[in-house]
C-alpha positions as CSV (number, residue, x, y, z in Angstrom):
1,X,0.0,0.0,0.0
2,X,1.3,3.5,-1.1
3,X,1.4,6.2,1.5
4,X,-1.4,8.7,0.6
5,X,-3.4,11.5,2.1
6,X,-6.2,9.0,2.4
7,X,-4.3,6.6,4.2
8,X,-7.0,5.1,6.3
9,X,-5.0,4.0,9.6
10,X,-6.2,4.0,13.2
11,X,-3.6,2.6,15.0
12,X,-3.9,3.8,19.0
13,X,0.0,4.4,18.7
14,X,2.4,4.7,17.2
15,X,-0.4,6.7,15.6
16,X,-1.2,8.5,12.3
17,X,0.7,11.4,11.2
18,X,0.0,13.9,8.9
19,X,1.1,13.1,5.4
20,X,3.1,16.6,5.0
21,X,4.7,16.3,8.3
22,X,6.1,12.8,7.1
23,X,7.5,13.9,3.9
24,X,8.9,16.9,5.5
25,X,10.2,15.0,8.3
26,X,11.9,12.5,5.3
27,X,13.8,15.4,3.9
28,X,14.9,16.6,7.0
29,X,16.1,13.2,7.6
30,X,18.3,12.9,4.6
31,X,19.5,16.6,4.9
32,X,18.1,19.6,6.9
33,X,18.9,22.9,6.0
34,X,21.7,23.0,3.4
35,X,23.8,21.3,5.9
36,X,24.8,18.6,4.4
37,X,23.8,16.5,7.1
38,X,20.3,15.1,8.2
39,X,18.9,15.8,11.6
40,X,19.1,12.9,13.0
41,X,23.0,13.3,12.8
42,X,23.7,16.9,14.0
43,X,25.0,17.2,17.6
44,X,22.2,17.9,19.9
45,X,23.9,21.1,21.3
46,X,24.3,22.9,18.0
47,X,22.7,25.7,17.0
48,X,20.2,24.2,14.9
49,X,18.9,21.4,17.3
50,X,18.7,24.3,20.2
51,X,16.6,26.3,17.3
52,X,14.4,23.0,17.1
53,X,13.7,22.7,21.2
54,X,13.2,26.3,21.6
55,X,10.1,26.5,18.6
56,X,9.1,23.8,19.5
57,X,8.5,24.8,22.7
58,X,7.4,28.0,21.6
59,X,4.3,26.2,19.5
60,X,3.0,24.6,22.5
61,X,3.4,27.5,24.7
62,X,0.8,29.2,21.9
63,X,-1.2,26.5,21.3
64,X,-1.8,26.0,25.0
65,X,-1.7,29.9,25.8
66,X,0.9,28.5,29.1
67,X,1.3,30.7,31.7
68,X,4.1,32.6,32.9
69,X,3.9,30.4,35.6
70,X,4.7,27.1,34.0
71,X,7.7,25.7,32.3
72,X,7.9,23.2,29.0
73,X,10.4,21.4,28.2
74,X,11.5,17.7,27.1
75,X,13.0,14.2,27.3
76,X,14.0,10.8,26.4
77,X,10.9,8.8,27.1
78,X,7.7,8.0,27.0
79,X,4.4,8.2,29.1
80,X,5.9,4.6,31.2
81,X,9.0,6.7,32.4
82,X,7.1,9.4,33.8
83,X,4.8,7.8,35.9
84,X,8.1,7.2,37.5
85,X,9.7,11.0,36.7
86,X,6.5,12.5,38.4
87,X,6.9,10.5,41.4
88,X,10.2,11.4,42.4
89,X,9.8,15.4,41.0
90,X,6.7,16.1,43.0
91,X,7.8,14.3,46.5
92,X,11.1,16.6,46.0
93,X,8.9,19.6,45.4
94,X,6.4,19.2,48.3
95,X,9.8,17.8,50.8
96,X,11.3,21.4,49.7
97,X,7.9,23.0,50.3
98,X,6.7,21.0,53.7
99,X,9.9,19.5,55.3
100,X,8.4,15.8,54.9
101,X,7.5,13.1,52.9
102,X,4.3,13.4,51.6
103,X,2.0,10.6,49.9
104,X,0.0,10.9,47.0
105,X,-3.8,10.5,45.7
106,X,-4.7,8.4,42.6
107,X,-7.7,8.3,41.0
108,X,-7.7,5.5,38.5
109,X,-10.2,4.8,36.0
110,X,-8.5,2.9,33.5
111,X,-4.6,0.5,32.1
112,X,-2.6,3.6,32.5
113,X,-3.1,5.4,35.7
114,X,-3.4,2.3,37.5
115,X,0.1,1.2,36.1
116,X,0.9,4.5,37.2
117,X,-0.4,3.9,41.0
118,X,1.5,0.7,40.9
119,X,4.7,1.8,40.2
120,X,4.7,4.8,42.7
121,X,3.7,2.2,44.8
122,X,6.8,-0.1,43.3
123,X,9.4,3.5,44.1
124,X,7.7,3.9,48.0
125,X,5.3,6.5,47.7
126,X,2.2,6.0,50.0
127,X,-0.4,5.8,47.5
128,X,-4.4,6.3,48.4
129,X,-6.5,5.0,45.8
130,X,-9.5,7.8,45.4
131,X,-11.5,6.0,43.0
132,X,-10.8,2.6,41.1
133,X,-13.6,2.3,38.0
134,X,-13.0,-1.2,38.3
135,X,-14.4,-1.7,41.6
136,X,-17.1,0.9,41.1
137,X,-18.4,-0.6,38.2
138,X,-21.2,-2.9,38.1
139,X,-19.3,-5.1,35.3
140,X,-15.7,-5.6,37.0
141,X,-14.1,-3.3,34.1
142,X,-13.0,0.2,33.4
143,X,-15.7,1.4,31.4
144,X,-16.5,5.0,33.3
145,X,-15.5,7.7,35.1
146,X,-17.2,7.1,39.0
147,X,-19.4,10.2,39.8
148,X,-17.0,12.5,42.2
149,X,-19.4,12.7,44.6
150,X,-19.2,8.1,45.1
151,X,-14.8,8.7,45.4
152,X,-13.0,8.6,48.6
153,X,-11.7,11.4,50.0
154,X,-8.8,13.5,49.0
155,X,-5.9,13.7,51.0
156,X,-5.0,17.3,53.0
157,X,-2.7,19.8,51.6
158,X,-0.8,19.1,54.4
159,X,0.2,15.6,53.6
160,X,-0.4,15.3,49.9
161,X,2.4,15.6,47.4
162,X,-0.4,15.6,44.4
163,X,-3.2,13.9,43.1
164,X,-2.5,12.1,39.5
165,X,-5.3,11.2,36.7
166,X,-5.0,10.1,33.1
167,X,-7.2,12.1,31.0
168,X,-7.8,10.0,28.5
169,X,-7.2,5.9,28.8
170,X,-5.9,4.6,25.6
171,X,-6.7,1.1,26.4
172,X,-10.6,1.0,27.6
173,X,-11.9,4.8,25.8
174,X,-12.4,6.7,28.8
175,X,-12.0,10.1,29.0
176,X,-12.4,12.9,31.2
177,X,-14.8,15.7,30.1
178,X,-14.0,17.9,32.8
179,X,-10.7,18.5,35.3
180,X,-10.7,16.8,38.3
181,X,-11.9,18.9,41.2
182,X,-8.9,18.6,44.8
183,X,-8.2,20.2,47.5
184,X,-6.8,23.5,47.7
185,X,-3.2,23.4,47.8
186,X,-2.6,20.4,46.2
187,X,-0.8,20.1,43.1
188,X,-2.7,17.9,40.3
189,X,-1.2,16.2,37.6
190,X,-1.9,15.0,34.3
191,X,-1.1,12.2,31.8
192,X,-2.6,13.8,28.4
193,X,-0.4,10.9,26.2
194,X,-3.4,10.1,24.1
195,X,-5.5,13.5,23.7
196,X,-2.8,16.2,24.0
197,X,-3.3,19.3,21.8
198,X,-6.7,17.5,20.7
199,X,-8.3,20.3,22.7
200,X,-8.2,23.3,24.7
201,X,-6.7,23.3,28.4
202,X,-6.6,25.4,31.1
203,X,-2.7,24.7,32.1
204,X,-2.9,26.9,35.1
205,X,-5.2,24.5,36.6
206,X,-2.4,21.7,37.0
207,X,1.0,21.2,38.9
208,X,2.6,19.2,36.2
209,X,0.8,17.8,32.5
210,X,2.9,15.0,30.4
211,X,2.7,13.4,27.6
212,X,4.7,10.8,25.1
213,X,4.1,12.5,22.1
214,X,3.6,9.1,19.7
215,X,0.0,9.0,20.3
216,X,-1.2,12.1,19.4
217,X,1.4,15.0,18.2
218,X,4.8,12.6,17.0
219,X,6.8,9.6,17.0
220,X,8.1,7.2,19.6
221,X,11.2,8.6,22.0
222,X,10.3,12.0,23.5
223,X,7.7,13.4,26.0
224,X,7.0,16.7,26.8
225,X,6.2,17.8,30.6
226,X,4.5,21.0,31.2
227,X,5.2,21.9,34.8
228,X,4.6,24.9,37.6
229,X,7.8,27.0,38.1
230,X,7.5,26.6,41.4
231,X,7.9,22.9,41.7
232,X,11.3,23.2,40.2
233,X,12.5,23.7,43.6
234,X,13.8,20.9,45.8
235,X,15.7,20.1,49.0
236,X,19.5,18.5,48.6
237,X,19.9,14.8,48.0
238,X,20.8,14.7,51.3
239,X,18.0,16.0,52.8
240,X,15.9,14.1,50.3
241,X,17.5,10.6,51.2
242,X,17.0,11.7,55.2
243,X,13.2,11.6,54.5
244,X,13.6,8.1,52.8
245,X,12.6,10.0,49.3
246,X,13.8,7.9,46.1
247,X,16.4,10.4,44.4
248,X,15.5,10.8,40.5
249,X,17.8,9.2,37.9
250,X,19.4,12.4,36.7
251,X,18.0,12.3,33.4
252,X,14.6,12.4,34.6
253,X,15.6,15.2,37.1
254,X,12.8,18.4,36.0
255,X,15.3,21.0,37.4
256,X,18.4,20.0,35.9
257,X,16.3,19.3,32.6
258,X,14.4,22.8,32.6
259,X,17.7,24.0,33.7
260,X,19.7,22.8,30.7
261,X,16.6,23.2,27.7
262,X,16.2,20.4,27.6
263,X,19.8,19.0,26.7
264,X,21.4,17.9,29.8
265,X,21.2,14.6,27.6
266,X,21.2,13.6,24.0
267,X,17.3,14.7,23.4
268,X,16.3,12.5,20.1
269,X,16.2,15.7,18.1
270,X,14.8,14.3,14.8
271,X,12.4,12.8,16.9
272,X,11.3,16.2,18.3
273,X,11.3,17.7,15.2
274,X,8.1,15.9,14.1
275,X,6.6,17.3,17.3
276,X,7.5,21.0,16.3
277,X,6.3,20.1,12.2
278,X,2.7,18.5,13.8
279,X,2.3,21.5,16.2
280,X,3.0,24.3,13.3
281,X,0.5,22.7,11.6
282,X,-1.8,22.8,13.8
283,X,-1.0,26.3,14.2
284,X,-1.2,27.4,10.7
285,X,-4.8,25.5,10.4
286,X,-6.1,27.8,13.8
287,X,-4.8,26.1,16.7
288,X,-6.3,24.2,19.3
289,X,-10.2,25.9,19.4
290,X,-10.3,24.8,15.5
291,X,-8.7,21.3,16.2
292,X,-11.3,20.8,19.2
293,X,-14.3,21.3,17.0
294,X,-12.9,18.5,14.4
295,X,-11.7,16.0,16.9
296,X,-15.7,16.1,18.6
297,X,-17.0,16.7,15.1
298,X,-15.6,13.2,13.9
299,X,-16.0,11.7,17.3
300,X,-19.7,12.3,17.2
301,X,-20.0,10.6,13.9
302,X,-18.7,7.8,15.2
303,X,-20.9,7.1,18.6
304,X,-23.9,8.1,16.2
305,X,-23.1,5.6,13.5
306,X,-22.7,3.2,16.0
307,X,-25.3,3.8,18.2
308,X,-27.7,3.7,15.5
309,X,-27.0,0.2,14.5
310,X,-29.4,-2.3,15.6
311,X,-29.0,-3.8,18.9
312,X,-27.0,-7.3,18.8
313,X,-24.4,-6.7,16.3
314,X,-21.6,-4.5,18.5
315,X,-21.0,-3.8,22.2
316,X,-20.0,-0.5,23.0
317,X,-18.5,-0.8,26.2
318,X,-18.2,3.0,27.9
319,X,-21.0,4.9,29.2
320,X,-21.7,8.0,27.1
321,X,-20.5,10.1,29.5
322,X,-17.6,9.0,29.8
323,X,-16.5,8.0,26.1
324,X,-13.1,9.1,24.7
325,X,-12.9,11.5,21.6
326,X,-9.8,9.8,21.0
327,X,-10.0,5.7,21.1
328,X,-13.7,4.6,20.4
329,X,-13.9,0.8,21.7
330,X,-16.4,-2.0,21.0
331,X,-16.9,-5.8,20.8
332,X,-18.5,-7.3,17.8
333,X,-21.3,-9.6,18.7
334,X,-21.1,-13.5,17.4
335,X,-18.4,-15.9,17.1
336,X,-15.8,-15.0,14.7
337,X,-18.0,-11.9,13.8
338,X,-14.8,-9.8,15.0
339,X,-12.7,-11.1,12.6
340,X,-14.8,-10.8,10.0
341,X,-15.0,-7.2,10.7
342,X,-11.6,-6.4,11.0
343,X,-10.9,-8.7,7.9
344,X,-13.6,-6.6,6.0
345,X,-12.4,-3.4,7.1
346,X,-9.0,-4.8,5.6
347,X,-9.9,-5.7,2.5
348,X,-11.4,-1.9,2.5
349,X,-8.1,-0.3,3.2
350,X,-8.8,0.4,7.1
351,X,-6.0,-0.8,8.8
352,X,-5.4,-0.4,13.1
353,X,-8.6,-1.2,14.5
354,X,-7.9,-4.5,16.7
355,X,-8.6,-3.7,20.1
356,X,-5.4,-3.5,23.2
357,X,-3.9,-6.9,23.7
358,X,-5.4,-6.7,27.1
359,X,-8.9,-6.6,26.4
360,X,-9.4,-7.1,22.5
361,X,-12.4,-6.1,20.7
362,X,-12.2,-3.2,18.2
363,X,-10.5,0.2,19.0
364,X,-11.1,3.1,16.7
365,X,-8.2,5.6,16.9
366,X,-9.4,9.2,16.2
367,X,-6.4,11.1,16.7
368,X,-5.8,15.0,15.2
369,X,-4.3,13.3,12.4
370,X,-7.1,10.9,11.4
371,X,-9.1,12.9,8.5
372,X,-12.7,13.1,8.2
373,X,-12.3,11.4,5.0
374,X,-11.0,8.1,7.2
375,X,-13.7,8.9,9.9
376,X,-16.6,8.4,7.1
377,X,-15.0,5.4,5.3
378,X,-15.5,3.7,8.1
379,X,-19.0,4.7,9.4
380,X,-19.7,3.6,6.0
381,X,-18.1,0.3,6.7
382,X,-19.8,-0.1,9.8
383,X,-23.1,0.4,8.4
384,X,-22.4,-2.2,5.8
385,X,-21.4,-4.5,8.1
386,X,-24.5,-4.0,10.5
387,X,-26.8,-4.7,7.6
């Protein structure tokens, strides 16, 4: 299959990129600027690599109007390394701000933020589970976000390091249509892996956002963290190691990072550059209020295609109000009737639409990059297929 504007791929991620981002991106591979050299063999401290962190950063500052009072920057990894990253950073930052240890408040509702609780569990950090969806719902799975007012509570300011959700849950096609409500004085953070820059955000709302970029906005190898300036600060690793707080690996140290743009390490600056190419776009096509009304305009087609099939041929398996814009997930009723869909859909030229490993079924993939075009080829599949 030739690479095309009309590629019709819904892959959860690696994800879908824009067709002009990847053939600029090839160029800029072979040879980037007149240099005579392609970017993914310039030194990461020259000139032009700094010039690639610094718009890129630049972009998401504008496409996410940040504050004055937040900080972006970068590094090697993915969403998996910073449920780690965001452990250590934000016991340092409360330890610097408090004198102790603090713990931390989860609220789970799906695969990711519980791997997330388990591995600050895993590093030491006193974890209090606010909500599980699994537990709260009537069928043993992650398939909504509880009512607020059904969590546990919140731990005090005076005690809690932060309270961590994943906005939108890849795996089981939850996602949040509002920010978490805590308690006054408490930082909240953010995994946005799989819907960043699909819509508008209020950044001074939250101590820390992440997100690995292959999802939604690049390819494999980077993440970008938006974080409060203020949480930048941090007792000495002595004082840190006194209070039985887990020092960070260096290279996933905010402070030294922020403090070095970025390049205390080698960033993957090819890698990065897809990110800055994917967010001029989205810039030149009028940023994230435009980008917001496609991604719910597409996302709406699909729930009404397939809630207007006749009962007994899928299973949609989130409650409306909690449905992702992002990853639409559904069974297909019938023995081998899964297959046969996902065959069908193959034969069509739709190709990504098996469900996670974890929990199979079908997963439809509407990230920024997936066109309209893609969107209504396969509604029109999944008519045919109904019938």
């Amino acid at each position: 299959m030739t690479r095309t504007e009309t590629t019709h791929y819904f892959g959860a991620g690696p994800a879908l990129l824009p067709t002009s981002v990847i053939k600029q991106a090839a160029e800029d591979l072979i040879e980037y600027q007149g240099s005579g050299l392609g970017l993914g063999e310039i030194s990461h401290r020259s000139a032009p690599a700094v010039a690639v962190v610094d718009n890129t950063k630049s972009n998401i500052k504008q496409l996410l109007n940040v504050p004055e009072t937040h900080e972006v920057f970068f590094l090697q990894s993915g969403g998996t390394g910073e449920f780690a990253a965001v452990a250590y950073n934000m016991l340092a930052a409360f330890a610097k701000k408090t004198g102790k240890k603090g713990k931390a408040d989860y609220i789970v509702t799906g695969t990711w933020s519980q791997k997330a609780a388990e591995e600050a569990k895993r590093l030491g950090v006193d974890v209090n589970i606010v909500v599980n969806g699994k537990k709260s719902s009537p069928t043993g799975k992650y398939d909504r976000i509880p009512e607020p007012e059904t969590w546990n509570a919140f731990g005090s300011a005076e005690d809690t390091a932060y309270v961590y959700y994943c906005d939108n849950e890849t795996v089981n096609g939850v996602e949040f249509p509002y920010v978490p409500k805590v308690p006054e004085g408490v930082e909240l953070v953010a995994d946005m892996s799989s819907n960043v820059l699909s819509r508008e955000v209020d950044v001074s709302k939250f101590g820390v956002i992440f997100a690995g970029v292959q999802k939604n906005i690049g390819i494999a190898g980077v993440a970008v963290v938006i974080i409060k300036k203020l949480l930048l600060e941090k007792p000495s690793d002595e004082e840190l190691t006194a209070l039985n707080i887990p020092l960070a690996p260096i290279v996933f140290d905010f402070p030294t990072l922020v403090k070095n743009n970025s390049l205390y390490n080698t960033l993957p600056i090819f890698n990065l550059h897809v990110v800055y190419l994917t967010t001029k776009l989205l810039l030149d096509n009028g940023g994230l209020e435009v980008q917001e009304a496609v991604s719910n305009k597409k996302a709406e087609k699909l729930y009404a295609t397939l809630d207007s099939v006749p009962e007994g041929v899928f299973n949609l398996l989130v409650e409306k109000n909690s449905r992702s814009r992002m990853n639409i997930v559904f069974t297909v009723i019938g023995g081998g009737k899964e297959k046969e869909f996902l065959d069908g859909a193959k034969a069509k030229g739709m190709t990504g639409l098996s469900g996670h490993r974890s929990v199979g079924g079908i997963r439809i993939s509407n990230y920024n990059a997936v066109s309209e075009e893609s969107i209504d080829y396969v509604c029109s599949w999944i008519k045919e297929f109904a019938s």
